[in-house]
C-alpha positions in Angstrom: 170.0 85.9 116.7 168.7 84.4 119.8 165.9 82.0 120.4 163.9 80.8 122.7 161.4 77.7 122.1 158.9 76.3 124.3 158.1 73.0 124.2 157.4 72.0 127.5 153.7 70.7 126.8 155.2 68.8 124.2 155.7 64.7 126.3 153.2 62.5 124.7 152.6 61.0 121.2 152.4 63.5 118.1 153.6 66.1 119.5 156.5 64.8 121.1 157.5 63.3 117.9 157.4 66.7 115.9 159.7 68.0 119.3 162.2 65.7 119.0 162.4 65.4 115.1 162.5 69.3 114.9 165.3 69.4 117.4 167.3 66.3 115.7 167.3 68.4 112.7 168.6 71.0 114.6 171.2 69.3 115.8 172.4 67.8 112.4 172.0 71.3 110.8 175.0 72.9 113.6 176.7 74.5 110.9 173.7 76.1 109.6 173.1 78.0 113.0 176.7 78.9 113.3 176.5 80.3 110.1 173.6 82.5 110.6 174.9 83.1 114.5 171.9 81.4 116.0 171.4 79.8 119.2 168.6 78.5 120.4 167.6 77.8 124.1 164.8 75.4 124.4 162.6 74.6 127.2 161.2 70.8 127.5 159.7 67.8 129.8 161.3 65.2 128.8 164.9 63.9 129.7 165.4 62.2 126.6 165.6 65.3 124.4 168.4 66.6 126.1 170.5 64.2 123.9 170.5 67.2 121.5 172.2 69.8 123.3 175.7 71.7 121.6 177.3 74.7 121.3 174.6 76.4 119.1 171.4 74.6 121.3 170.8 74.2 125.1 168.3 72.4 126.3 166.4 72.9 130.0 164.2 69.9 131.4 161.3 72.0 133.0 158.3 70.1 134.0 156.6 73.0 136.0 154.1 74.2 133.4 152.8 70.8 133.5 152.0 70.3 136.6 148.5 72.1 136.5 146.7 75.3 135.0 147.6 77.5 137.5 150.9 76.7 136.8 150.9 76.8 133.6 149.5 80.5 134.1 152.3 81.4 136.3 154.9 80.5 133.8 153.7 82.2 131.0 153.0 85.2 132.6 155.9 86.0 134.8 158.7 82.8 134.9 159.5 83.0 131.2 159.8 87.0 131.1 162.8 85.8 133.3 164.2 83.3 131.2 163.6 85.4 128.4 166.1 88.1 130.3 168.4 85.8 131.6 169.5 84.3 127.9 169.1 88.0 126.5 166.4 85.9 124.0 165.4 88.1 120.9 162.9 85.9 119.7 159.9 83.1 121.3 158.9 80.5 119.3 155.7 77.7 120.3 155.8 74.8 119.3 152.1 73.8 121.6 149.6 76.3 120.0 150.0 79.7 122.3 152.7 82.1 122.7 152.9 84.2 126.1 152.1 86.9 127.2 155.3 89.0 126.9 154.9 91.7 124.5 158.4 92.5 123.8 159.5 90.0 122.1 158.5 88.7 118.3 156.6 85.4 118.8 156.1 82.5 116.1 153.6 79.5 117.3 152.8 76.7 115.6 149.8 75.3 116.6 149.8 71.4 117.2 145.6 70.7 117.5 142.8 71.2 115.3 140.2 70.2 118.0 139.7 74.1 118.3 138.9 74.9 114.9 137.1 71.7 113.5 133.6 71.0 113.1 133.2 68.0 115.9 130.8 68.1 118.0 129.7 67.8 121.8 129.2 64.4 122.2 131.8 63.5 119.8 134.7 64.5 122.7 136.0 63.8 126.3 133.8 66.2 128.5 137.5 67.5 129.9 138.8 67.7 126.3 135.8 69.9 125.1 136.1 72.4 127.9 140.0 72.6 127.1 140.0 73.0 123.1 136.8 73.9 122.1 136.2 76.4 125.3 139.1 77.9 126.8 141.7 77.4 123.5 139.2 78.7 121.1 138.7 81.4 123.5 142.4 82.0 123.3 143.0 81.7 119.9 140.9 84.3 119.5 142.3 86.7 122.0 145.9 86.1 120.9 146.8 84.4 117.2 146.5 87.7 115.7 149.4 89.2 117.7 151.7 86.9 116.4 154.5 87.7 113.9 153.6 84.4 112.1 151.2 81.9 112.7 152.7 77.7 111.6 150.2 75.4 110.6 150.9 71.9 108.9 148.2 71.6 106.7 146.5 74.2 104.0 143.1 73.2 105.5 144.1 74.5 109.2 145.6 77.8 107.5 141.9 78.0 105.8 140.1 77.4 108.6 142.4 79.5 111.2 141.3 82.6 108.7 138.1 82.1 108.0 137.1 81.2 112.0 139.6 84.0 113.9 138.6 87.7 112.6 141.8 89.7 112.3 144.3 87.1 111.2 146.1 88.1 107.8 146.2 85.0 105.3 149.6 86.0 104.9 150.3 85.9 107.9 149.9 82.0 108.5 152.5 79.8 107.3 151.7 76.0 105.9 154.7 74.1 106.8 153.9 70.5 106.1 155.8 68.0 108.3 158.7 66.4 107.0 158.5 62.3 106.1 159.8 61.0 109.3 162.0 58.3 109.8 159.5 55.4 110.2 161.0 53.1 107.4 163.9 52.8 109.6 161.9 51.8 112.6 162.3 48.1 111.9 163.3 46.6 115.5 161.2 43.0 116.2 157.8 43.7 118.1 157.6 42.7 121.5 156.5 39.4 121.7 153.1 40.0 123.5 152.4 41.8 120.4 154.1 40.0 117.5 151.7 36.3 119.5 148.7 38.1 118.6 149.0 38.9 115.2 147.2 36.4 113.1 147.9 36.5 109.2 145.4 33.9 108.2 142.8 37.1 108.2 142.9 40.8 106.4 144.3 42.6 108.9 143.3 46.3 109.4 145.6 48.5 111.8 144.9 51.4 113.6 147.5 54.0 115.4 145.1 55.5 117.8 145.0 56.6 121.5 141.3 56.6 124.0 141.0 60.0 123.6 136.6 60.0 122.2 137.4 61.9 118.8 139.3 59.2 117.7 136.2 57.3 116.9 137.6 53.8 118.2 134.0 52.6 119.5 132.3 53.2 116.2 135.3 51.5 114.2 135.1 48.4 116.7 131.4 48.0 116.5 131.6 48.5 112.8 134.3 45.8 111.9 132.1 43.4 113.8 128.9 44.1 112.2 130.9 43.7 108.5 132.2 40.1 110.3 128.6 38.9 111.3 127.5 39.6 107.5 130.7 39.3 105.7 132.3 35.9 104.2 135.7 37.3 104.4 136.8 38.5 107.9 138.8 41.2 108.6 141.0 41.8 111.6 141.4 45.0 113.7 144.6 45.7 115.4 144.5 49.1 118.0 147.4 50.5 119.3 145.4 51.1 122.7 144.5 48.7 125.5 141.6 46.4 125.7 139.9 43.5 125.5 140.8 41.2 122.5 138.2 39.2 120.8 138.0 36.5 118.0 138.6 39.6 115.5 139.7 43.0 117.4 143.0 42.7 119.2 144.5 45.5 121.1 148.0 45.8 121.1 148.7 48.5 123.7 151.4 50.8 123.2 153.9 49.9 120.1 157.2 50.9 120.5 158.3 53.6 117.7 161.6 51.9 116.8 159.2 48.5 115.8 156.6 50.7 114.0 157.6 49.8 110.1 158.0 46.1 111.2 154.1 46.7 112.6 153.2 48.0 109.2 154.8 45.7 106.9 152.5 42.9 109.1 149.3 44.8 107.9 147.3 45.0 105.1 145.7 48.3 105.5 145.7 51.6 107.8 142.2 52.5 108.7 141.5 55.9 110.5 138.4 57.0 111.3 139.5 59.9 113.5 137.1 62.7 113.4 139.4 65.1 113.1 143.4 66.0 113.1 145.5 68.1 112.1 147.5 66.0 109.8 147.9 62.5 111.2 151.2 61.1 111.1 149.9 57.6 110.9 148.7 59.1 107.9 152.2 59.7 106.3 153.8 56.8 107.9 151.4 54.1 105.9 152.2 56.0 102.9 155.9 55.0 103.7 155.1 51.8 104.1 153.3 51.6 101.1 150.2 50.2 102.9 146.3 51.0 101.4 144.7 53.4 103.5 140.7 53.9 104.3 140.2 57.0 105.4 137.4 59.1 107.7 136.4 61.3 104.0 137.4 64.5 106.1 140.2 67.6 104.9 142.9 66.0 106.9 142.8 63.2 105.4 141.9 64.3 101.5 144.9 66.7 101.8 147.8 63.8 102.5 146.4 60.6 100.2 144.4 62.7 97.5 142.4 60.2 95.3 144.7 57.2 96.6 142.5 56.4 99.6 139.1 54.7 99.8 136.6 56.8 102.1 134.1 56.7 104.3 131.9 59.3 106.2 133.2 58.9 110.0 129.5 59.3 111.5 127.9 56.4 109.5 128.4 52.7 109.9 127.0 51.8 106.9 129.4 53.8 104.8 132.3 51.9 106.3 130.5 49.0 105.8 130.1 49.7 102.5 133.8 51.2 101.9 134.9 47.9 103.3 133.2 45.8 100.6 134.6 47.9 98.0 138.1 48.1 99.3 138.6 44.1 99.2 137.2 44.0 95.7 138.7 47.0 94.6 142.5 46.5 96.3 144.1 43.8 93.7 143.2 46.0 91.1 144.5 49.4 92.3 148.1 50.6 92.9 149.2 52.1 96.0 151.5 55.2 95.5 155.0 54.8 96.0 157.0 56.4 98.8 157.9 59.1 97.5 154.5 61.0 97.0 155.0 62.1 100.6 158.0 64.6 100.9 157.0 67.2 103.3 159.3 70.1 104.4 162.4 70.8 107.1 162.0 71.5 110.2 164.6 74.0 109.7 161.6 76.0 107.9 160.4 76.9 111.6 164.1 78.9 111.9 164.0 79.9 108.5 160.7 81.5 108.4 162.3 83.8 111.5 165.9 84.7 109.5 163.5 85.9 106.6 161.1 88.2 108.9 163.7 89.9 110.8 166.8 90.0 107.8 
């Protein structure tokens, strides 16, 4: 069984993290693909994943799809018909929301974004980032997820909302494969020093694992924790992993290097993420490892990973995080935070394994 997998979109933050976890299982699982004759031949951007290749998995560093639409266009049209040829591939599998346009070959896409499919609105995203996901992915979504052989999701909320928005799509035919715990409790390495200076433990410190993209809702949560300050006795500090301009109580951090992100989390007293919507928020699972207190936007992402353990807030209104706020630092003494293990997630080896069990 041969198998190619695009990842080439795949560079930057979430998704490169489920791209080089799913190919580090891969890798560990060697035997596995012998056994079942499997290779795999998978196309990605960045130079650091091809640290995984072997006998059963090659790895090709393309960055051409990246460098604009049209590009990407070409590729998926006519370049990977090619590469599908040259390595005699019997199977395509997505791991960046759309197969190709290849009809002769079984294709299995997971899709990485739930900007398409969730209920945010105009205003509430980039101008760019509306026209790309709700626009011109939606548009494709609906063109192409029902040809698919099986769709992946990570959450049961996407695979209810992927049926009940895109006419056509079998229920069975969508597969909830929830991401596997990752490896942040091992992530201990010191911060860097510019970040480790600024954090202050004299306050209630608040952390959030954001980027400056508009859905992530980082100018109503800074506006918000300064309005609870002003009217609160008991400050709380607010730590963003984005530049900016720190002040008495909001510092931004920048960047955080993965390998110090438990030693990040074991400085905080609570994850807070007000994201308007996701598709399951690894930040999400990674507090739970780190057995930190979350307060969470009261949205289906969110609901489906910390259940009743969280304390939430409607994403849209300051006042209810105002409120939420209040209630968590009288509240959080007297409530336990689930252990560890309440997270466990599936393999990544469930992408290869959903494949084996379609075409025994």
């Amino acid at each position: 069984m041969k198998i190619l997998v695009n990842a080439t979109a795949n560079n930057l933050r979430g998704p490169f993290i489920v791209t080089k976890a799913f190919l580090e299982e891969l890798y560990l699982n060697e035997e596995f693909l012998k056994k079942e004759d499997i290779t795999l031949h998978v196309l990605v951007s960045d130079l650091s994943l091809l640290k995984f290749s072997c006998e059963r998995i090659s790895l090709e560093y393309m960055t051409f799809p990246k460098k604009s639409f049209f590009h990407k266009y070409y590729f998926e049209r006519f370049l990977i018909s090619k590469i599908i040829k040259k390595n005699h591939s019997e199977f395509f599998l997505s791991l960046q929301n759309l197969g190709i346009f290849n009809k002769d070959i079984k294709q299995y896409v997971m899709i990485q974004t739930s900007l398409p499919i969730s209920n945010i609105q105009f205003k509430e995203l980039d101008i760019k980032n509306y026209f790309k996901y709700k626009v011109l992915l939606n548009y494709m979504f609906r063109k192409n997820l029902y040809k698919y052989e099986k769709i992946i999701v990570q959450t049961n909320w996407m695979k209810e909302e992927v049926v009940k928005r895109y006419s056509g799509i079998d229920k069975e035919k969508v597969r909830v494969i929830n991401p596997p715990a990752n490896d942040v409790i091992n992530q201990t390495k010191k911060l860097p020093l510019g970040i480790e200076e600024k954090i202050n433990r004299e306050f209630f410190n608040l952390i959030y694992i954001t980027n400056n993209d508009k859905y992530k809702n980082n100018d109503f949560l800074v506006s918000t924790i300064m309005q609870f300050n002003l009217n609160s006795s008991r400050k709380v500090t607010l730590y963003l992993s984005v530049e900016g301009q720190d002040s008495d109580h909001i510092k931004y951090l920048g960047k955080v290097p993965y390998e110090s992100m438990y030693t990040l989390y074991k400085k905080m007293d609570a994850l807070i993420f007000p994201s308007l919507t996701e598709t399951v928020g690894l930040p999400l699972i990674e507090a739970k490892l780190a057995d930190l207190p979350g307060i969470m936007a009261d949205l289906p992402y969110a609901r489906e990973i910390w259940g009743q353990d969280a304390f939430y807030f409607n994403p849209r209104d300051c006042k209810s995080l105002v409120e939420t706020l209040k209630f968590f630092l009288n509240e959080k003494d007297k409530r336990s935070v689930e252990p560890q293990l309440s997270y466990k997630g599936e393999s990544y080896m469930s992408y290869i394994q959903t494949i084996i069990d379609d075409n025994r």
